[in-house]
Each structure stands twice: as structure tokens, then as C-alpha cells.
The first five atom37 places (N, CA, C, CB, O) and aatype in JSON, in Angstrom:
{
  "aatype": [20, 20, 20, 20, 20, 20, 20, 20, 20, 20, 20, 20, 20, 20, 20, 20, 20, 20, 20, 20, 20, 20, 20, 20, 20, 20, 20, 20, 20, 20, 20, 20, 20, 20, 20, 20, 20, 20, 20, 20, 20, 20, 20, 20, 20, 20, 20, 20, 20, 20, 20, 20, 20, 20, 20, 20, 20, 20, 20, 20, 20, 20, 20, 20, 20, 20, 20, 20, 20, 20, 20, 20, 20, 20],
  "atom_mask": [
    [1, 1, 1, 1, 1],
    [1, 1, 1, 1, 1],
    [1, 1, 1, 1, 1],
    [1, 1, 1, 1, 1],
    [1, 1, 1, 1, 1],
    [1, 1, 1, 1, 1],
    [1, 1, 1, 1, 1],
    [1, 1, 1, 1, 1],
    [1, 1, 1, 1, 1],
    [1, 1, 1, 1, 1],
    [1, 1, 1, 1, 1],
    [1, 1, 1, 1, 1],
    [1, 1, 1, 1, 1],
    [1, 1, 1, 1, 1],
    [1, 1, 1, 1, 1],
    [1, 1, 1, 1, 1],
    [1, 1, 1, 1, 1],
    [1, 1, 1, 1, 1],
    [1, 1, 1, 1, 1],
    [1, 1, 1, 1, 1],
    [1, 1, 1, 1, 1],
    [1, 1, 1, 1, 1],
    [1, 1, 1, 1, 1],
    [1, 1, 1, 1, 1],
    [1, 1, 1, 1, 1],
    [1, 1, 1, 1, 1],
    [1, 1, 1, 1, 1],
    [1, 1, 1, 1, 1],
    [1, 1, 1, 1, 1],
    [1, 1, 1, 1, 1],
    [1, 1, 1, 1, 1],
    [1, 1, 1, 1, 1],
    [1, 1, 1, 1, 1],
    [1, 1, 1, 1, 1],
    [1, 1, 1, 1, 1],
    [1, 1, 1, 1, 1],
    [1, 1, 1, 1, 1],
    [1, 1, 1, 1, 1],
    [1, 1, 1, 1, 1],
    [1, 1, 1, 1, 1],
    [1, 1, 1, 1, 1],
    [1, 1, 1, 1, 1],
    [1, 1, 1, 1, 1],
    [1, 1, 1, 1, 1],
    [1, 1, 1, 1, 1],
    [1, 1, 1, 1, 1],
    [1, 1, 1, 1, 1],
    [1, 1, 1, 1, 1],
    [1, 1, 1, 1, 1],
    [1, 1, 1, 1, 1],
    [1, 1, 1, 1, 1],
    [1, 1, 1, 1, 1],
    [1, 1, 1, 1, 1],
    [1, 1, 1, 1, 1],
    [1, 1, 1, 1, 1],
    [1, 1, 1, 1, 1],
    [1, 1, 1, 1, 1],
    [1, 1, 1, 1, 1],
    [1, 1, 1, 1, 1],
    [1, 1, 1, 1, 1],
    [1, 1, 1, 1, 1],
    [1, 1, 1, 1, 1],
    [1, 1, 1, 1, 1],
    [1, 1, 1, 1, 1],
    [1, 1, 1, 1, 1],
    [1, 1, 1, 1, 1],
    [1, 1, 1, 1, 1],
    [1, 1, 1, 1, 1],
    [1, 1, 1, 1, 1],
    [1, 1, 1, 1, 1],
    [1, 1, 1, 1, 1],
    [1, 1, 1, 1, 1],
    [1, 1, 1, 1, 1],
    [1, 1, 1, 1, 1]
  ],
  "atom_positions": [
    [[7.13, -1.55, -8.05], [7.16, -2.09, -6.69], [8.21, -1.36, -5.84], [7.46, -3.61, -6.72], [8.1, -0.97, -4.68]],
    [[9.28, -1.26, -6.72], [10.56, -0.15, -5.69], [9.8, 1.18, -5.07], [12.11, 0.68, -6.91], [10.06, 1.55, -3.93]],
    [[8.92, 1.81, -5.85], [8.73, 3.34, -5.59], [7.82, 3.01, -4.5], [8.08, 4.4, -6.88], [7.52, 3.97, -3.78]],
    [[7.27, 1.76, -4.19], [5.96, 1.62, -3.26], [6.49, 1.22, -2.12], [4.81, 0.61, -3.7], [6.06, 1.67, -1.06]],
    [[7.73, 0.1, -2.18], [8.25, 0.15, -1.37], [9.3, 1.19, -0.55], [8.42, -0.62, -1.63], [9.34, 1.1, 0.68]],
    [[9.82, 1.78, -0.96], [10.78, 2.73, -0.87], [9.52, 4.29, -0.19], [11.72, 2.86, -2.73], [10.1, 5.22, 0.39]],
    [[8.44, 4.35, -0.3], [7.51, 5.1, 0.0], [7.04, 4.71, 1.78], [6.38, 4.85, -1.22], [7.16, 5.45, 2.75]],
    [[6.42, 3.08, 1.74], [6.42, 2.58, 2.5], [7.67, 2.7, 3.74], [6.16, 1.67, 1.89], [7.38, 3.03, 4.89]],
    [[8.55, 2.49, 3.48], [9.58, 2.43, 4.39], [9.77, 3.68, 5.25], [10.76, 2.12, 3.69], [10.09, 3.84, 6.42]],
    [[9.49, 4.41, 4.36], [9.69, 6.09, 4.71], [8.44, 6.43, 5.53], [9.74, 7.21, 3.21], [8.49, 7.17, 6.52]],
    [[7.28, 5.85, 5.06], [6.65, 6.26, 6.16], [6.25, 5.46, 7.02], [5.79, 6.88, 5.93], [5.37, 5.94, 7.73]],
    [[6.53, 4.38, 7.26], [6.16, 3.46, 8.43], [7.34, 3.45, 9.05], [5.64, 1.99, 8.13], [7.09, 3.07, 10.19]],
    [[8.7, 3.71, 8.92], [10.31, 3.52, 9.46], [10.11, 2.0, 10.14], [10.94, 4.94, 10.86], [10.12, 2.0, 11.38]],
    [[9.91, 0.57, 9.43], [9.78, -0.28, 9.84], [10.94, -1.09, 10.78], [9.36, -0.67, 8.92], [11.95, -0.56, 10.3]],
    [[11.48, -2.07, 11.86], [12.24, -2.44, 12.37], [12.8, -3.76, 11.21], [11.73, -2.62, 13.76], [13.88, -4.29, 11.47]],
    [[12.31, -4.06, 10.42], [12.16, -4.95, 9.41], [12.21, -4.84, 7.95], [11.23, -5.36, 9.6], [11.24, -4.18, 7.58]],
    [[12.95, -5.22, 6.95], [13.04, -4.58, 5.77], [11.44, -5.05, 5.11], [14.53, -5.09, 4.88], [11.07, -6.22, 5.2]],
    [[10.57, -3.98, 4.45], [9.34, -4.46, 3.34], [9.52, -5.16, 2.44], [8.76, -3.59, 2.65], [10.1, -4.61, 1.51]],
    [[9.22, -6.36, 2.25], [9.26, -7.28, 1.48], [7.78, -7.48, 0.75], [9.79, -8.38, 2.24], [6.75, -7.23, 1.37]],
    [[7.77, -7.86, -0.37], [6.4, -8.18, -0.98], [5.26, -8.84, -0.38], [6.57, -8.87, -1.97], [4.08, -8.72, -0.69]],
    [[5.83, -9.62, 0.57], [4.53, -10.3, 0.99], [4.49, -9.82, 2.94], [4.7, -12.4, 0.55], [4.25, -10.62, 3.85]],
    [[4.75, -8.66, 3.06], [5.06, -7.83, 4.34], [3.27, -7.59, 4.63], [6.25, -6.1, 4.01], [2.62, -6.87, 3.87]],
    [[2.74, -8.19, 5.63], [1.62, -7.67, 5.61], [1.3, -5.79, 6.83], [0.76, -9.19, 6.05], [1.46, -5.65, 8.05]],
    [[0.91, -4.96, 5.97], [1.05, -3.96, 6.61], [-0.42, -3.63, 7.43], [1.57, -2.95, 5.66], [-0.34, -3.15, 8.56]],
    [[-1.55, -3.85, 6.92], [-2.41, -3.23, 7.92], [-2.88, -4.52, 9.12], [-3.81, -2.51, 7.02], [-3.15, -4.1, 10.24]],
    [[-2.97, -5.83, 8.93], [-3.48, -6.79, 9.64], [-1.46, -7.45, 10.41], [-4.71, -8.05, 8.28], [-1.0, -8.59, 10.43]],
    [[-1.03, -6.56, 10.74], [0.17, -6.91, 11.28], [0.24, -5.31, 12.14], [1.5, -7.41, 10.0], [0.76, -5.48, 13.24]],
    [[-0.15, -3.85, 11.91], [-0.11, -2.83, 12.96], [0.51, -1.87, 12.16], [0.64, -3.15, 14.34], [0.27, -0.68, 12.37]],
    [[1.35, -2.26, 11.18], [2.67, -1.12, 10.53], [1.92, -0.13, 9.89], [3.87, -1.78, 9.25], [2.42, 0.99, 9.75]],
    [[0.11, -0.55, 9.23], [-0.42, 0.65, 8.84], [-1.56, 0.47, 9.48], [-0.51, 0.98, 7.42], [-2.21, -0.55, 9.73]],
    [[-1.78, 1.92, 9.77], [-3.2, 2.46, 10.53], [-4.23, 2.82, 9.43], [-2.94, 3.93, 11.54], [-4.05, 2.62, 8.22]],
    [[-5.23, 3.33, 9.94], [-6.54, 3.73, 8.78], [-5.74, 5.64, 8.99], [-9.06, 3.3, 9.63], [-6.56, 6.41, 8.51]],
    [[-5.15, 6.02, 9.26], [-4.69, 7.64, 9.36], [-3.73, 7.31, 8.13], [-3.8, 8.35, 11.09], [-4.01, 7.94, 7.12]],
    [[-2.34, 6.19, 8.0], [-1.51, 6.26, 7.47], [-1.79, 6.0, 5.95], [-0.74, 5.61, 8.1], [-1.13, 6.41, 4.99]],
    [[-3.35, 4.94, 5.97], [-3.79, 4.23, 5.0], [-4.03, 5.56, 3.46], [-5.3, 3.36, 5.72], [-3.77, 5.61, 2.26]],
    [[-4.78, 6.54, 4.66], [-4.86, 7.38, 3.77], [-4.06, 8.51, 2.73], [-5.42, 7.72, 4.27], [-4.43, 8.93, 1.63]],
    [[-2.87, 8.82, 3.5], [-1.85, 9.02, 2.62], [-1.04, 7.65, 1.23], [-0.85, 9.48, 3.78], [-0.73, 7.86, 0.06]],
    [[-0.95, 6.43, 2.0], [-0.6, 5.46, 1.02], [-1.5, 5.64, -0.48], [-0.87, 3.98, 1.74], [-1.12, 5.85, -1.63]],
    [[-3.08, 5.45, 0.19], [-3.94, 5.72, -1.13], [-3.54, 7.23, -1.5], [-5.75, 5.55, -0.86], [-3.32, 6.97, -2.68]],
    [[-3.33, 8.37, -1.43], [-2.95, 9.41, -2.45], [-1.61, 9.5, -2.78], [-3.32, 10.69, -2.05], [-1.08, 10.51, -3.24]],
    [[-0.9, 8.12, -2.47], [0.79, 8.46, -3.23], [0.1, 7.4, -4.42], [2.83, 7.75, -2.12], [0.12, 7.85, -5.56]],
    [[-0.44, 6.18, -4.25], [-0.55, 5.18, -5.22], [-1.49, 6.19, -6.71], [-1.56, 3.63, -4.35], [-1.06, 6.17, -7.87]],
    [[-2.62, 6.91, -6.31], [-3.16, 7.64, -6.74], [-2.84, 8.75, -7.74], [-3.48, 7.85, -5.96], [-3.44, 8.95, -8.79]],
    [[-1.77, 9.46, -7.22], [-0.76, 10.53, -8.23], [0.51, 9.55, -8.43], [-0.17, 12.3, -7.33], [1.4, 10.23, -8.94]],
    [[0.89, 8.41, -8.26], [1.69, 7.56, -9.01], [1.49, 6.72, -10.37], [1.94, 6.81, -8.21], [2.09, 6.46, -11.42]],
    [[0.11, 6.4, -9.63], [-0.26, 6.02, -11.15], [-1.24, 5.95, -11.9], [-0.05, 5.14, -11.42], [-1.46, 5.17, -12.82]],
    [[-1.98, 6.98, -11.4], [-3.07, 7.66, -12.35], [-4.29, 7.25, -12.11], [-2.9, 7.45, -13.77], [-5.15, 7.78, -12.8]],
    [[-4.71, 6.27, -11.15], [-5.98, 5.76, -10.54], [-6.41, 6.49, -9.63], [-5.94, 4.55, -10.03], [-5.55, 7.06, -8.96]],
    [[-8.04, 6.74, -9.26], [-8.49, 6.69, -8.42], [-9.16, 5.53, -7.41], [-8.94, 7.35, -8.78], [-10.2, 4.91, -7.59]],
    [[-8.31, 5.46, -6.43], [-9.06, 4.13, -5.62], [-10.13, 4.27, -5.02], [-8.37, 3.53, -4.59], [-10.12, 5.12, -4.13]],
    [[-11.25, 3.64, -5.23], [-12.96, 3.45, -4.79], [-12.44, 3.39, -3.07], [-14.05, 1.53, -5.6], [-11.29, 3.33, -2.65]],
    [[-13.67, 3.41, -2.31], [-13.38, 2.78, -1.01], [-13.65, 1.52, -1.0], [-14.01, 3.32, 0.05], [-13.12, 0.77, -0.19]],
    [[-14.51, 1.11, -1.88], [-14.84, -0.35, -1.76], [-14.06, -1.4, -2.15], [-15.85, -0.58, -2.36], [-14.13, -2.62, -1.96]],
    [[-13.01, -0.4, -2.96], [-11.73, -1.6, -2.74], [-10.29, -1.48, -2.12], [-11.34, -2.07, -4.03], [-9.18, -1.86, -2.5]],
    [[-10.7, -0.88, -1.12], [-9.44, -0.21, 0.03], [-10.12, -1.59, 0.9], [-9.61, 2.02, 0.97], [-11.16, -1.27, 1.46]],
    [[-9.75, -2.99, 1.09], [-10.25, -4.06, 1.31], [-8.6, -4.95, 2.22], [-10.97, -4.66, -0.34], [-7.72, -4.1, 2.33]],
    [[-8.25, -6.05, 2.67], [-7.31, -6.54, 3.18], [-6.68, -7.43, 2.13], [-7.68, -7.08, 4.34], [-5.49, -7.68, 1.97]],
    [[-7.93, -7.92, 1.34], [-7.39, -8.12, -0.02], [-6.46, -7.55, -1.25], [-8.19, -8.2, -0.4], [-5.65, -8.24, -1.88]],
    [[-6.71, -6.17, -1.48], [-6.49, -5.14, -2.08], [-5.25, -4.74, -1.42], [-7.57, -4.24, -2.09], [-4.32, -4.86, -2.22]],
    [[-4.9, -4.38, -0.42], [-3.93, -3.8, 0.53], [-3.27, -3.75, 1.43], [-4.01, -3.34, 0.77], [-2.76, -2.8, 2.02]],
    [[-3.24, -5.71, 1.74], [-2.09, -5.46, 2.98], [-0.89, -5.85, 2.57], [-2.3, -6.24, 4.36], [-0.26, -6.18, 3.57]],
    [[-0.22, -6.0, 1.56], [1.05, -6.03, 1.23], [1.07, -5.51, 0.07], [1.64, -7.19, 1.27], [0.15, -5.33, -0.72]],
    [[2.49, -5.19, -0.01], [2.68, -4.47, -0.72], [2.23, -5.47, -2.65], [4.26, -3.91, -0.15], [1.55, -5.04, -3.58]],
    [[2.78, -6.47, -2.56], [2.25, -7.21, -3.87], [0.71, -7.27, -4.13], [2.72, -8.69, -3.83], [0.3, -7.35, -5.29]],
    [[-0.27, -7.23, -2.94], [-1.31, -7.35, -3.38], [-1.8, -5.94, -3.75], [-2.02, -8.08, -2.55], [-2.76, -5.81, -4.5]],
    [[-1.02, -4.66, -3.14], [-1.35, -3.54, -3.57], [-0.53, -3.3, -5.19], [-0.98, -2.52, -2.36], [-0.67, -2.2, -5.73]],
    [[0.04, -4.06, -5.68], [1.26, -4.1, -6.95], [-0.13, -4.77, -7.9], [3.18, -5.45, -6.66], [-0.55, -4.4, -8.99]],
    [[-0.64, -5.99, -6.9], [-1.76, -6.49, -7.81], [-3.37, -5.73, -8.34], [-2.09, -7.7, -7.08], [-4.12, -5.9, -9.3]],
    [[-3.34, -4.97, -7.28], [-4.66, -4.44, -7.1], [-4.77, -3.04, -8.44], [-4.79, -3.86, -5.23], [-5.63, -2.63, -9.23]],
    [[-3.55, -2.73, -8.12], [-3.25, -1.46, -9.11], [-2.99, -1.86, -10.74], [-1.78, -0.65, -8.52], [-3.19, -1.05, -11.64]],
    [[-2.58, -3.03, -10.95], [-2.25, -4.12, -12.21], [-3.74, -3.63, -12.84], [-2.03, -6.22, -11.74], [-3.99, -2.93, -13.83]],
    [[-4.64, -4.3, -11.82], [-6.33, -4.87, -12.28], [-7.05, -3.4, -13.13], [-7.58, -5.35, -10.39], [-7.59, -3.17, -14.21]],
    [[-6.63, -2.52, -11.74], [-7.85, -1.21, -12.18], [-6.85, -0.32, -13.48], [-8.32, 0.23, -10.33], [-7.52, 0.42, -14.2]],
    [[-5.42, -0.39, -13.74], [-4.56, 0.45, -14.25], [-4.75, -0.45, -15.78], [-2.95, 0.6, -13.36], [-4.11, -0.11, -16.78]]
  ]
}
């Protein structure tokens, strides 16, 4: 969760510290441009390839549900 967060921060430079339940795309902090770098750090971090069909609001607007999402398929 540190490396995701600590990734996050760096590239969104938030006014707000990321917290686990920080929602990033249904709050503005991530775009569908930014989305796509997030999916290739999670990707060469930890060895998954993410489908599009589960690049979802479920799957990815905070950082825990992206901690969860990666749990499931890893």
C-alpha cells in the first residue's frame, strides 16, 4: 500500500494527504490520461496484467480498493 501510495502522491501532487479510502477517480484527482499510467506502475509492480473490464470504480477509486483488486487477481 506504501509504494501505491507514495506513487500516487507523486503523480497527482494532491492538496490532501492519500489515505486508503481517498477516492481518486469519482472525486477529479485521477483522469482516464493519468488512469493509464497508474495501471502500468500496478502492472510492473506486481506482476498482473489488468483486463479493461476491470479498470471499473469498484476496482479503482481508492487506493484500498485498488490494494483489494490486486489481492483477488495476484
Amino acid at each position: 500500500m506504501d509504494e501505491l501510495v507514495d506513487y500516487l502522491t507523486r503523480m497527482l501532487e494532491p492538496d490532501e494527504p492519500i489515505e486508503p479510502e481517498t477516492e481518486l477517480f469519482s472525486s477529479g484527482l485521477l483522469d482516464s490520461v493519468l488512469m493509464v499510467g497508474l495501471i502500468m506502475f500496478i502492472e510492473q509492480k506486481c506482476g498482473i496484467q489488468v483486463r479493461a473490464e476491470d479498470v471499473t470504480l469498484d476496482n479503482f477509486d481508492t487506493p484500498a480498493r485498488i490494494e483489494r483488486y490486486v489481492e483477488s487477481v495476484g
